[in-house]
N, C-alpha and C positions, 0 to 999 in steps of 0.2 A: 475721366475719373479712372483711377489705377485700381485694380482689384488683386488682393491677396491671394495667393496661391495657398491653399494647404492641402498637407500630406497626410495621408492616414497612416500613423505608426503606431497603431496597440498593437497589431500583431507581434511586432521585433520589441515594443516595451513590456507587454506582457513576458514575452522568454526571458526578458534582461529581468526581469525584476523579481522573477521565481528563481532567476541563477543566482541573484546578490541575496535573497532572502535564503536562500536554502544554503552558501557560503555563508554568511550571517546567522548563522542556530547555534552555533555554538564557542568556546573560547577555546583556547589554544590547546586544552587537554583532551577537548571533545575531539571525535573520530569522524565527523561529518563528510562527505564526499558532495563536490558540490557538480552538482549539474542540472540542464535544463530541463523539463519533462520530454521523451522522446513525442514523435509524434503517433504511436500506435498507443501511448499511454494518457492521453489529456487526463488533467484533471477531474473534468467536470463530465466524462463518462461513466455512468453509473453502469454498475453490473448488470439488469436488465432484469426482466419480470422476472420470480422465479430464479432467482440466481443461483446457482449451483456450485457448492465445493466439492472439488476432487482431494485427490492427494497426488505427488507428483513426488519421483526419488530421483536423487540428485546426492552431489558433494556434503549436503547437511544430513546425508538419511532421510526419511520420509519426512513430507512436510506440504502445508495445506497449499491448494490455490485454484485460484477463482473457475468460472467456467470457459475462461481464454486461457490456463495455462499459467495466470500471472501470479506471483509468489503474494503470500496473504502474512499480514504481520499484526502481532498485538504489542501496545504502547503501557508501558512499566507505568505511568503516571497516570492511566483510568484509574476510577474506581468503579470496581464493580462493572456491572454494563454499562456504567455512564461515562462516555467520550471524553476526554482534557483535549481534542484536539481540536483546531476549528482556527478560521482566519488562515492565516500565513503556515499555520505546520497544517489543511487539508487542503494547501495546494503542493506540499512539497509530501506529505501522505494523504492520496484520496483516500477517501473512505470508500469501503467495500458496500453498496446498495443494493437495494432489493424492491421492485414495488409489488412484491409479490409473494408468495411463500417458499423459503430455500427450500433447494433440496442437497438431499445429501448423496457423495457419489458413492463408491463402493465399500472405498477403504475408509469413508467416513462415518462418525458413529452419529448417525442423526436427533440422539436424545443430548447430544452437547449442542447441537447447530439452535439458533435462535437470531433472534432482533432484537433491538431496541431503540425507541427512536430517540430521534435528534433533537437537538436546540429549533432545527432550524425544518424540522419535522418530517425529515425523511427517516427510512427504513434502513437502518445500520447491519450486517451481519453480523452475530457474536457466533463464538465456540467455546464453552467452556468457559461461558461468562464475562468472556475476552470480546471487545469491539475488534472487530478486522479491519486493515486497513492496505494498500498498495502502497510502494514506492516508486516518483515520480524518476527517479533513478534508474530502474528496470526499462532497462531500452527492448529486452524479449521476452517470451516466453520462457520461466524456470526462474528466469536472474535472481539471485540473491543480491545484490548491491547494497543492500538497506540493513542486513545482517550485523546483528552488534554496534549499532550507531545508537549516539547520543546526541539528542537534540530536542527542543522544546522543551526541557526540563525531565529528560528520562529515555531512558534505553528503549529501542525497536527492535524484534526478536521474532524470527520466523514462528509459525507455531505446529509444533507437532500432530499426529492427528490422534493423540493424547489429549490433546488441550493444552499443553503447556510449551513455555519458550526454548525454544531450542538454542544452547550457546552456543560459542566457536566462529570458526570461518569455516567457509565450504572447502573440501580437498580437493575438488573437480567442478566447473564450471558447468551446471545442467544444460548448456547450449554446446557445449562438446562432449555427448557422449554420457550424461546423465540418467540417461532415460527418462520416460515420462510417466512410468510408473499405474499408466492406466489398463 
């Protein structure tokens, strides 16, 4: 009796099919930038009990991010604290997690920091009423890459530690020379 050989390839189909879904967000006027999740960024790493926002200054001027450093963005097509994003745009924007209570870092104003939960029953971060979210884009610490992109039916936009969306492109790359603002 002959027995079938198989291979295990989620791991290289999983990257293939975040890369063609994440090229796939938008049409040809959209600004999407396509690539695979680095591997310091998985998806499916949540920010961790207690998650903490900093501020971190950089090419965009001041602007939020996580307790690793990674840049935090809020999606033009929420409403309110409630997420539009889920499926295919939270793996190509994780959501920012928390199983615990944020906190705020210095430069942050902790009476905008909050949660809200999910569809899917986790603990979202907001600021400013804004759901936070990473980009699978962001291969380091700082990276803005996700800045002014349209996709999933709406703009992604760093966010100030105002609360609100910062426009533009960055003038200087926070990993040369940005500082980190803590």
């Amino acid at each position: 009796m002959r027995r079938k050989r198989t291979v295990l390839m989620a791991p290289v189909a999983s990257a293939a099919i975040v890369a063609l879904v994440i090229a796939g967000c938008g049409s040809g006027s959209d600004n999407v930038k396509a690539s695979a999740p680095a591997a310091s960024m998985k998806a499916s790493a949540p920010s961790g009990a207690g998650a903490t926002v900093d501020v971190r200054t950089g090419g965009l001027g001041s602007y939020l991010v996580d307790s690793q450093g990674r840049t935090l963005y809020l999606f033009e097509k929420d409403k309110g604290t409630k997420s539009m994003c889920s499926g295919a745009c939270a793996s190509a924007w994780p959501t920012s997690t928390t199983s615990g209570r944020p906190t705020a870092g210095s430069k942050v104003d902790a009476a905008l920091l909050g949660t809200s939960t999910r569809s899917d029953g986790k603990s979202q971060l907001t600021y400013n009423g804004h759901p936070l979210y990473r980009y699978s884009g962001d291969a380091a610490a700082g990276d803005t890459n996700g800045q002014d992109l349209t996709a999933f039916g709406g703009g992604w936009y760093v966010v100030s530690p105002a609360g609100q969306k910062i426009e533009g492109q960055a003038t200087t790359s926070p990993t040369n020379g940005g500082g980190n603002g803590y």
